[in-house]
C-alpha positions in Angstrom: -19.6 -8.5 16.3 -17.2 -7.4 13.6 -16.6 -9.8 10.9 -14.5 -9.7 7.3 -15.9 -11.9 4.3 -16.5 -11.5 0.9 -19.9 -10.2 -1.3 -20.2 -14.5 -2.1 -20.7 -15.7 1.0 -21.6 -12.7 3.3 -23.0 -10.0 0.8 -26.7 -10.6 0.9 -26.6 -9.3 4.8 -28.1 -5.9 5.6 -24.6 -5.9 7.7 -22.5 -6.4 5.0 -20.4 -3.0 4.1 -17.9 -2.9 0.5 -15.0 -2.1 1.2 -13.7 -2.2 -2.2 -13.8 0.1 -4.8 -15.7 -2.1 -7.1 -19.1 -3.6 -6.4 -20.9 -6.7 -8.0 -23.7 -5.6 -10.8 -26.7 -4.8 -9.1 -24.9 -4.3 -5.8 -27.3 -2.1 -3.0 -25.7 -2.6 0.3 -23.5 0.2 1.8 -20.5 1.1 0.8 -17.5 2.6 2.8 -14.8 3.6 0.3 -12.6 5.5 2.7 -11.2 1.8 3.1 -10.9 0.9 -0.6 -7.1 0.5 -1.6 -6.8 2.7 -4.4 -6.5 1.8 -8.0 -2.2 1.5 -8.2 -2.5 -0.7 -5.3 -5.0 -3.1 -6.1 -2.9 -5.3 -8.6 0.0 -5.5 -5.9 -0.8 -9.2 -4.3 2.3 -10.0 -2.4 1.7 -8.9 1.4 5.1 -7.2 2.2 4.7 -4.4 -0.7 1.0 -3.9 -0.1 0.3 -3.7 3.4 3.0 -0.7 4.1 1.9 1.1 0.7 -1.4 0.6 2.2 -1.2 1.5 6.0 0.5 4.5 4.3 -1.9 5.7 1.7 -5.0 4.6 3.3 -5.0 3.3 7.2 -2.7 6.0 8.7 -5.1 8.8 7.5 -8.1 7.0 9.5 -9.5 6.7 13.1 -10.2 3.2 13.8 -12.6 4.2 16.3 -14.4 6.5 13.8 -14.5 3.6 11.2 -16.3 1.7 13.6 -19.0 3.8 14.0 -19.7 5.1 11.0 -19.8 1.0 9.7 -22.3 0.0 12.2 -20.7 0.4 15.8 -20.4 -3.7 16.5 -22.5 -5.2 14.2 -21.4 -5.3 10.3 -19.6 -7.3 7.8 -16.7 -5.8 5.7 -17.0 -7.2 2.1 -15.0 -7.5 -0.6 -13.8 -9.7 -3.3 -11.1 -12.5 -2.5 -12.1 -15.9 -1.2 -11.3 -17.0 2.3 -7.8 -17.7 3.1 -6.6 -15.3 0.1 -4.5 -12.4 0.8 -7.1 -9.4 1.1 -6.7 -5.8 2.4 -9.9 -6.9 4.7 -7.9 -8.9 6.5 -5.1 -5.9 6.8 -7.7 -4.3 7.9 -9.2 -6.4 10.2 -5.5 -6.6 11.8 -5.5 -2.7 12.1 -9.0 -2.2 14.2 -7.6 -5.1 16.6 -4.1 -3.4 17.3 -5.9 0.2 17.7 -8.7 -1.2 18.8 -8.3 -4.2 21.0 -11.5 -5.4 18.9 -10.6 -8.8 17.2 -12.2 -9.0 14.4 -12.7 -12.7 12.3 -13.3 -13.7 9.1 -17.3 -14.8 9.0 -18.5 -18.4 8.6 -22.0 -18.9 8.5 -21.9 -22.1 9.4 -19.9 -21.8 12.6 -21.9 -21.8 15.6 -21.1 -18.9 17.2 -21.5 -16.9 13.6 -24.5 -18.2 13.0 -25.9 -17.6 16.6 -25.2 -13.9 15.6 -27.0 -14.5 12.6 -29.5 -15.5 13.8 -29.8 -12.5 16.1 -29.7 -10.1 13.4 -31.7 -7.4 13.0 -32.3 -4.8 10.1 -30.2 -1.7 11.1 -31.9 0.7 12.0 -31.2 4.9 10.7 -30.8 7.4 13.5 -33.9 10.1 13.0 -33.6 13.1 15.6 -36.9 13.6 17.5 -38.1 17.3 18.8 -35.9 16.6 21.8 -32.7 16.4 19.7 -32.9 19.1 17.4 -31.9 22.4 19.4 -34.2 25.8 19.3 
């Protein structure tokens, strides 16, 4: 599953990518900047000026497909700041993946049962090493 929330609530997951360009102190999750809204956007707060200044400078020049898979395929967390319910470009972007996508993907609640069924099934990701068989001669 594919879930938005912020580095409060969801942060402490191994699933949890920033999306922001700011990180808490001490912060040593991943990080995938390619979806941070850049500095003259990130004081803009009212939805109908950001989100087309943002689809522009940021979304348009991505694969949503790529973005998947380079987060974690089906199984992370974008992080950022704002609290549930506040506007966020996570959620822009979480609208974005599900109209190129078809992938819906909702903001976490840990104590929801589905969301914590998948929490429950989590598992440390794991890195891709190549073995002899996938290295070619």
């Amino acid at each position: 599953m594919i879930f938005t929330s912020n580095f409060k609530i969801a942060g402490r997951w191994p699933q949890a990518v920033a999306i922001s360009l700011g990180i808490p102190r001490g912060w040593r999750g991943r990080r995938y900047k390619a979806l941070a809204p850049p500095r003259d956007l990130i004081k803009i707060m009212e939805p109908d000026r950001f989100i087309p200044l943002y689809r522009a400078q940021v979304l348009d020049k991505l694969d949503p497909m790529q973005v998947i898979r380079e987060m974690g395929g089906d199984n992370f967390i974008m992080v950022c700041f704002e609290p549930p319910g506040d506007f966020c470009h996570r959620r822009v972007v979480a609208a974005w993946l599900r109209k190129h996508t078809g992938v819906l993907v909702e903001e976490f609640i840990p104590t929801m049962r589905r969301h914590a069924e998948w929490l429950r099934g989590l598992q440390e990701p794991r890195r891709y090493e190549p073995t002899d068989e996938t290295i070619p001669d």
